[in-house]
DSSP file (Angstrom, degrees, kcal/mol; ACC not computed):
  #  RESIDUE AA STRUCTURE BP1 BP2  ACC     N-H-->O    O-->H-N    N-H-->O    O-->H-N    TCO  KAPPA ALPHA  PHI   PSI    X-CA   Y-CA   Z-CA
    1    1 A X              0   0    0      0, 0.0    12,-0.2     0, 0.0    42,-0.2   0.000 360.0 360.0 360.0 137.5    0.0    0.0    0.0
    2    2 A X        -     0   0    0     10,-1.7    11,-0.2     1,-0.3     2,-0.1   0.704 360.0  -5.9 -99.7  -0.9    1.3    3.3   -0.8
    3    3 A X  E     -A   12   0A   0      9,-1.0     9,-0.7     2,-0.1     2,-0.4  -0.580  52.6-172.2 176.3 113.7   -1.1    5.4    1.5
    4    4 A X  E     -A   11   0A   0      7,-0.2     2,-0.4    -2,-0.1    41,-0.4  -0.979  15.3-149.1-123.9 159.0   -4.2    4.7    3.8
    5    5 A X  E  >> -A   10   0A   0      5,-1.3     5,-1.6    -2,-0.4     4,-0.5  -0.900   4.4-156.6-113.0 136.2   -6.3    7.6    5.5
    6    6 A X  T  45S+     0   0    0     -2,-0.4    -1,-0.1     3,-0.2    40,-0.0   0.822  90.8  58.3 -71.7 -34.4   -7.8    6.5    8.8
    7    7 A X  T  45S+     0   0    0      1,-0.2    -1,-0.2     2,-0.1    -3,-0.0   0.821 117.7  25.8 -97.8 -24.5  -10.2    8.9    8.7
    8    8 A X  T  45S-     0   0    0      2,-0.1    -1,-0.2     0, 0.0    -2,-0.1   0.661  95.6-131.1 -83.2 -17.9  -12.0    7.8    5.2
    9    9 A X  T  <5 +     0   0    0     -4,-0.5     2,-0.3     1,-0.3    -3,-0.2   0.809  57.0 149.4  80.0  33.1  -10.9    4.3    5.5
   10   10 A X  E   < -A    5   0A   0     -5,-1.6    -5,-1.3     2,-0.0    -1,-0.3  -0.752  34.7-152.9-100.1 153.2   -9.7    4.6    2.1
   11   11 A X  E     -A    4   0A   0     -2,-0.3     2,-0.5    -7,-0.2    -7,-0.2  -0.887   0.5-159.5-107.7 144.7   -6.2    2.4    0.5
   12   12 A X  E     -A    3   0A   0     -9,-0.7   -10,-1.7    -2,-0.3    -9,-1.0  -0.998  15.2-151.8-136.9 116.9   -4.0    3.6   -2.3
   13   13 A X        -     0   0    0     -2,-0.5     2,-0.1   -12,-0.2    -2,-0.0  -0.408   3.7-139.4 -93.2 176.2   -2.4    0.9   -3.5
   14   14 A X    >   -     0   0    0     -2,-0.1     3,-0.8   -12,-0.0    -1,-0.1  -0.182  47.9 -79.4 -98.2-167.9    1.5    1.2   -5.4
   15   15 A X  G >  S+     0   0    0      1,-0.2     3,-1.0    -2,-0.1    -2,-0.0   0.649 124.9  69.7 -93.5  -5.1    2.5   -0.7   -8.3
   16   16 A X  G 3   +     0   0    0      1,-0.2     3,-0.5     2,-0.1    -1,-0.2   0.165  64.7 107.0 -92.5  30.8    3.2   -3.9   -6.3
   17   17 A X  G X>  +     0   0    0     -3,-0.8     4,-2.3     1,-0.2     3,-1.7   0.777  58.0  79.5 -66.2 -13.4   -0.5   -4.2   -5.8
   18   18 A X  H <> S+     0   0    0     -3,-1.0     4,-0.9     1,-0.3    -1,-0.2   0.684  84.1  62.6 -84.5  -6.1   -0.4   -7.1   -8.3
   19   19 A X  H 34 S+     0   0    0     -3,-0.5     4,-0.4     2,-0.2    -1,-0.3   0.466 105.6  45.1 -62.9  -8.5    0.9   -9.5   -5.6
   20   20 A X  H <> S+     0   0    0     -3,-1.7     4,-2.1    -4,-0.2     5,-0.4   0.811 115.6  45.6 -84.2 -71.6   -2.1   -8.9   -3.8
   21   21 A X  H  < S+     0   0    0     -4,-2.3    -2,-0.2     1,-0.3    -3,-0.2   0.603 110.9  53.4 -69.9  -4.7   -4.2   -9.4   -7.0
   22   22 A X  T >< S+     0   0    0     -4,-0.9     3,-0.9     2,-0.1     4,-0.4   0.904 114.3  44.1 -81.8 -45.2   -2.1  -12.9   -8.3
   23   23 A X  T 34 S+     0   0    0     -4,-0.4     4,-0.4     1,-0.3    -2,-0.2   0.794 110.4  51.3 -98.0   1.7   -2.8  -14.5   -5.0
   24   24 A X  T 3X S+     0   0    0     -4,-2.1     4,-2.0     2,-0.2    -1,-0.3   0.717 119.2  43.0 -75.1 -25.6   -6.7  -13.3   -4.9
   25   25 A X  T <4 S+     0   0    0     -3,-0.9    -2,-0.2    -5,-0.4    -1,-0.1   0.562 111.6  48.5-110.9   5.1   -6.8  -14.9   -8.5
   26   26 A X  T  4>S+     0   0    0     -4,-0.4     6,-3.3     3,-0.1     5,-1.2   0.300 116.7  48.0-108.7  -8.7   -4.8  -18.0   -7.5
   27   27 A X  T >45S+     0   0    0     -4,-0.4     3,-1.2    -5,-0.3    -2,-0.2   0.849 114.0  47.8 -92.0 -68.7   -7.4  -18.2   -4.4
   28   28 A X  T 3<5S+     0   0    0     -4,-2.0    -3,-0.1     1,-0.3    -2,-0.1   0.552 107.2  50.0 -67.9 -17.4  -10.0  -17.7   -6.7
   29   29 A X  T 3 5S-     0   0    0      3,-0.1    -1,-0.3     0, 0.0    -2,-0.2   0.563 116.0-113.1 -92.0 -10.8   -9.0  -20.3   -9.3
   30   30 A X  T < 5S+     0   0    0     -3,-1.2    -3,-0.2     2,-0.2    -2,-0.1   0.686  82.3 125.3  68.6  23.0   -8.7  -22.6   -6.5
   31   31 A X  S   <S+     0   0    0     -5,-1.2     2,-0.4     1,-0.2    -4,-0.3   0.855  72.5  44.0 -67.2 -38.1   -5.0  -23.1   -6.6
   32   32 A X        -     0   0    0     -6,-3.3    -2,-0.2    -9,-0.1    -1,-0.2  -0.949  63.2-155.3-112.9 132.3   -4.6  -22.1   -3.2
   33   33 A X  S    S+     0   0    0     -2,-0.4     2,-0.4     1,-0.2    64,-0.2   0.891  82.4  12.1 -82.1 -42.3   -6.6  -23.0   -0.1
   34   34 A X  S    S-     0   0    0     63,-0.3     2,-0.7    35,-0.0    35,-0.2  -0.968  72.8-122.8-133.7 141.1   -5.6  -19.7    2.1
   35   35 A X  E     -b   69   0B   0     33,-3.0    35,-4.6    -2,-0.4     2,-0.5  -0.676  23.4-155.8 -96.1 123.9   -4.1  -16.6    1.4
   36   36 A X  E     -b   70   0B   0     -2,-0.7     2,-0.3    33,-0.2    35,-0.2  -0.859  11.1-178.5-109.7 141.5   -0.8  -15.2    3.3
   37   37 A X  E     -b   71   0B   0     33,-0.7    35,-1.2    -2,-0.5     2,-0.4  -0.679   6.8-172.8-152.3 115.5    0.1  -12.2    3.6
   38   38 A X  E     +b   72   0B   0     -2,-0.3     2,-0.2    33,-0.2    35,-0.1  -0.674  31.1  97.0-104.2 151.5    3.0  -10.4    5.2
   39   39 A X        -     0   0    0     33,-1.3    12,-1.4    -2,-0.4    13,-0.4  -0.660  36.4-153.2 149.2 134.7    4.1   -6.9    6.0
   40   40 A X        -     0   0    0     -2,-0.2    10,-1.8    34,-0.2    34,-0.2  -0.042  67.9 -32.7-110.7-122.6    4.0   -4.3    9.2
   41   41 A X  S >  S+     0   0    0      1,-0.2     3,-1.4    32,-0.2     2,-0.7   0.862  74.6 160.8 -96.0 -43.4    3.8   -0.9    9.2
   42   42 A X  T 3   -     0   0    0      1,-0.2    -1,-0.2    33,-0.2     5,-0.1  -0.425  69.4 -20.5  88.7-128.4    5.7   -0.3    6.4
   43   43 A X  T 3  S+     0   0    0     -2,-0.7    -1,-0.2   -42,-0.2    -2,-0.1   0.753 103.8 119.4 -82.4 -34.2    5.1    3.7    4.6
   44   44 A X    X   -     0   0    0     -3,-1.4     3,-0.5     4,-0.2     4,-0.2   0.035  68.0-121.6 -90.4 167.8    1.8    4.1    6.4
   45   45 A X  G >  S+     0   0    0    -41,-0.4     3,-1.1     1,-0.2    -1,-0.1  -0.177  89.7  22.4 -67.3 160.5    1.2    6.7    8.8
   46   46 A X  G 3  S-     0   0    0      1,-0.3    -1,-0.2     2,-0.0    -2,-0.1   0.799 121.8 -76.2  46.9  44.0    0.0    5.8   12.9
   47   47 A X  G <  S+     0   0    0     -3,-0.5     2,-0.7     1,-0.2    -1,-0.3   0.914  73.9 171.8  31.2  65.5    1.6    2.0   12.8
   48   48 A X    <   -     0   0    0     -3,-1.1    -1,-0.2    -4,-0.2    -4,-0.2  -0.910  35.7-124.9 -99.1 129.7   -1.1    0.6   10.7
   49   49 A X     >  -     0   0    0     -2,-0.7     4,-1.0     1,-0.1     3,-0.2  -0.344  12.5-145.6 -73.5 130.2    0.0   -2.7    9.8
   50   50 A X  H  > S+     0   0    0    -10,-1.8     4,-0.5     1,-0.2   -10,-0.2   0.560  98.4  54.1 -77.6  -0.4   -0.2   -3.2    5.7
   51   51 A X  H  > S+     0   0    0    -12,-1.4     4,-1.0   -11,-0.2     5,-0.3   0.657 106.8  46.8-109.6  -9.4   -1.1   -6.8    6.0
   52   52 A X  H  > S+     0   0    0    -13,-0.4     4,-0.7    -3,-0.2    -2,-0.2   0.872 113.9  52.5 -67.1 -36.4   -4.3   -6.2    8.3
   53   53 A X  H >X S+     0   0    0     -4,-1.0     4,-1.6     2,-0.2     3,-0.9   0.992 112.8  43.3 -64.0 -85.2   -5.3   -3.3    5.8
   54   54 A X  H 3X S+     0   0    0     -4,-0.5     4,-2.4     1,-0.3    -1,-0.2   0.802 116.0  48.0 -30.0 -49.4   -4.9   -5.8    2.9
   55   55 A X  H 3X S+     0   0    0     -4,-1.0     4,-1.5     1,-0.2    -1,-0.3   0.827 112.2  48.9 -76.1 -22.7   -6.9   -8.8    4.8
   56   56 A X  H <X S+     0   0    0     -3,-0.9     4,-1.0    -4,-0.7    -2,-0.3   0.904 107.1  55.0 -85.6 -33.7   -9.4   -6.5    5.6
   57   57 A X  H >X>S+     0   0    0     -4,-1.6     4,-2.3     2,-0.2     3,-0.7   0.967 109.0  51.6  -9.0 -91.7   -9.5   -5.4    1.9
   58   58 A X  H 3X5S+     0   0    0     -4,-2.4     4,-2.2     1,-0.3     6,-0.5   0.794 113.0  42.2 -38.4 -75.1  -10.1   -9.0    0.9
   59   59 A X  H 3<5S+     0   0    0     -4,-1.5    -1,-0.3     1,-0.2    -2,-0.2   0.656 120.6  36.4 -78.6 -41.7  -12.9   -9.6    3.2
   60   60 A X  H <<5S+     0   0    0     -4,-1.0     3,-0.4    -3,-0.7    -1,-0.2   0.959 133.3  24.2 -88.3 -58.8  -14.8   -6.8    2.8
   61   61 A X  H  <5S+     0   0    0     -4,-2.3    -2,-0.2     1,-0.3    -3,-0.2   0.828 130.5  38.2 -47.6 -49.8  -14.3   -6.1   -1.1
   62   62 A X  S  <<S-     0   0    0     -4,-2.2     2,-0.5    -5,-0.6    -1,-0.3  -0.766  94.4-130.5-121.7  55.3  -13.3   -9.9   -2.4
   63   63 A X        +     0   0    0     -3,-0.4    -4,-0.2    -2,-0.0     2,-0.2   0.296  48.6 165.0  44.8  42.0  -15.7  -11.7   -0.2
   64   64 A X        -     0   0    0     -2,-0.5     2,-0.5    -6,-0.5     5,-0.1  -0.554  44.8-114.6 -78.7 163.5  -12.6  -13.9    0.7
   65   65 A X    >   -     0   0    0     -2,-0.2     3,-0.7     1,-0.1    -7,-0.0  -0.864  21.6-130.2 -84.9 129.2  -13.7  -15.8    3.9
   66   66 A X  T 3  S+     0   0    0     -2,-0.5    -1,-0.1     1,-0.2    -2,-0.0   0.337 102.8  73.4 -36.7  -3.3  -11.5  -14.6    6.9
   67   67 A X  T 3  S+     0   0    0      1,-0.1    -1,-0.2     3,-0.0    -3,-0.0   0.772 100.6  43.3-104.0 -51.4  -10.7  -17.9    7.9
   68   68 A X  S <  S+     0   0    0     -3,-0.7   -33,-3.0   -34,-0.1     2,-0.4   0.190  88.4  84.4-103.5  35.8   -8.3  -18.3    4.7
   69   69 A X  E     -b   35   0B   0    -35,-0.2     2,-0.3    -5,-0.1   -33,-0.2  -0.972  64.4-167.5-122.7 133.8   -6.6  -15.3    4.6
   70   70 A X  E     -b   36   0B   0    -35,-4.6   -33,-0.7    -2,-0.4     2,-0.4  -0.670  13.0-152.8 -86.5 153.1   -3.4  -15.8    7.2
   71   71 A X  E     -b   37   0B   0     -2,-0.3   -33,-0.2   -35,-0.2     2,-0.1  -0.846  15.9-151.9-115.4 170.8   -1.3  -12.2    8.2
   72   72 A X  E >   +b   38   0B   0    -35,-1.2   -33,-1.3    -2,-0.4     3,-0.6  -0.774  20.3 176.2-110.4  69.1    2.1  -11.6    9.2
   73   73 A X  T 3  S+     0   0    0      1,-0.2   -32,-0.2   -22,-0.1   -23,-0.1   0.732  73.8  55.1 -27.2 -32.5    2.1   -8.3   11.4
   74   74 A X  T 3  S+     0   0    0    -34,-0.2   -34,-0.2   -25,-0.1    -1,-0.2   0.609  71.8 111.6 -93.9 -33.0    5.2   -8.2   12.3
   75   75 A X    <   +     0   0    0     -3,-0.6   -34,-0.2   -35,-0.1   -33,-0.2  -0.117  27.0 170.1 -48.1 147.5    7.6   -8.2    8.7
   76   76 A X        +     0   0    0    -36,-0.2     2,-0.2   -37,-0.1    -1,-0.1   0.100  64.5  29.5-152.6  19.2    9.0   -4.8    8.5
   77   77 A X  S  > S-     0   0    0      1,-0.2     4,-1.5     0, 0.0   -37,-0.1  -0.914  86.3-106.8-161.4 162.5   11.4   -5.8    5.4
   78   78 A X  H  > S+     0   0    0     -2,-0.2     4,-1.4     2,-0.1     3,-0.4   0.958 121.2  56.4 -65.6 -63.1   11.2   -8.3    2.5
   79   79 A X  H >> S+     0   0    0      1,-0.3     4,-1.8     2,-0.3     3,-0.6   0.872 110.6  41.7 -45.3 -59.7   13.8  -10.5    4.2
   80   80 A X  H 3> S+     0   0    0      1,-0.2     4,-3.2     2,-0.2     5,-0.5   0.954 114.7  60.5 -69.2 -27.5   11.5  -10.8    7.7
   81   81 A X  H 3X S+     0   0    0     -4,-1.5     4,-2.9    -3,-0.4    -2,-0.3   0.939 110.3  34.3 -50.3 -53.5    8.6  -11.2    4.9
   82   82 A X  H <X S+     0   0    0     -4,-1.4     4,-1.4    -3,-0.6    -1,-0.2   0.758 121.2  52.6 -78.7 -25.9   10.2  -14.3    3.5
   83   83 A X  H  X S+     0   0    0     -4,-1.8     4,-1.7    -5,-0.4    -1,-0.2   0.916 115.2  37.2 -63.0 -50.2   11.4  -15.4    7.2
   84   84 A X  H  X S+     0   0    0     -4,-3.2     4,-2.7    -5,-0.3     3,-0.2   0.983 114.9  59.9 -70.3 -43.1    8.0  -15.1    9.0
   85   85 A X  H  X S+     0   0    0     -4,-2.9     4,-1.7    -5,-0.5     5,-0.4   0.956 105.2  49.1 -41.6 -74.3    6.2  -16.6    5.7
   86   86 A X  H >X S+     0   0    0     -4,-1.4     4,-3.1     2,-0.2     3,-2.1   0.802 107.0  49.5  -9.4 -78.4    8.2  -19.5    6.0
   87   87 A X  H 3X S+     0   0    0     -4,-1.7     4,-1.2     1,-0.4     5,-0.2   0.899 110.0  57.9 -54.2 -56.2    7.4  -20.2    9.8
   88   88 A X  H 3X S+     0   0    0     -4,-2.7     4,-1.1     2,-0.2    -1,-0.4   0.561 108.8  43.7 -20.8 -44.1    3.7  -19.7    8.6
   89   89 A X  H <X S+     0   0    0     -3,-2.1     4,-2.0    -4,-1.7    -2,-0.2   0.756 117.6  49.6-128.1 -60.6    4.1  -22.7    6.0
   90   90 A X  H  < S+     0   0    0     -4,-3.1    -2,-0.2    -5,-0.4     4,-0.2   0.826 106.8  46.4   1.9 -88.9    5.7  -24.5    8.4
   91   91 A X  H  < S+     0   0    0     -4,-1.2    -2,-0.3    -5,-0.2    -3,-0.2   0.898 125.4  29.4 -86.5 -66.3    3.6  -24.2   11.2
   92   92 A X  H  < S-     0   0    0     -4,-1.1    -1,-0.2    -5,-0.2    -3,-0.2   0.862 115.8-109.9 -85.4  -9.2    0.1  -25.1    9.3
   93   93 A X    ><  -     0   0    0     -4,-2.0     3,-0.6     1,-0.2     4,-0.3  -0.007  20.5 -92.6 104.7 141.8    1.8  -27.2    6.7
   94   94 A X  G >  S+     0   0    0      1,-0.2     3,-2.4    -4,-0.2    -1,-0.2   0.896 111.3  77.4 -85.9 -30.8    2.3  -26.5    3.2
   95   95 A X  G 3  S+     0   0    0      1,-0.2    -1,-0.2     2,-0.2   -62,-0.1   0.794  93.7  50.7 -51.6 -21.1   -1.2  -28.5    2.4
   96   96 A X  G <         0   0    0     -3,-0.6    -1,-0.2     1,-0.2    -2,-0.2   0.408 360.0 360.0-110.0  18.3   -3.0  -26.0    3.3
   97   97 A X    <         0   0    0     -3,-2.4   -63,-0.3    -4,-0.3    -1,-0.2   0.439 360.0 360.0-109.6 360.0   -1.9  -23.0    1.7
């Protein structure tokens, strides 16, 4: 995300929104059982974490169920993104992502 305002509740996505939109359309083909998604606070203003924004995006917008979208809070880099993912994958098993 390149910018959210709290106070409209609005997201402005960058040009890497289309990692968001491959794994909504690999979700949606039924290649993938759950959607991960990592990143913390990132650019945005008042620590809002950019992968709660994003899952909350999915749910509301893309009628994704909540249940299959995982977060990462915590990533604050690609490198902890690819670290945490991991432990995620891990931890529930690669069948189910």
């Amino acid at each position: 995300m390149s910018y959210y305002n709290s106070e409209l509740k609005t997201l402005s996505f960058g040009e890497s929104v289309d990692r968001l939109m491959e794994g909504l359309m690999l979700y949606r083909n039924g290649k993938i059982k759950k959607i991960i998604i990592s990143g913390g606070s990132g650019y945005l203003i008042k620590d809002e974490r950019e992968s709660k924004l994003a899952k909350d995006f999915l749910v509301k917008f893309c009628l994704v169920p909540e249940s299959d979208i995982i977060i990462d809070t915590h990533s604050k880099n690609t490198y902890e993104n690819a670290l945490n993912t991991k432990v995620i994958v891990d931890k529930i098993g690669r069948a189910h992502v």
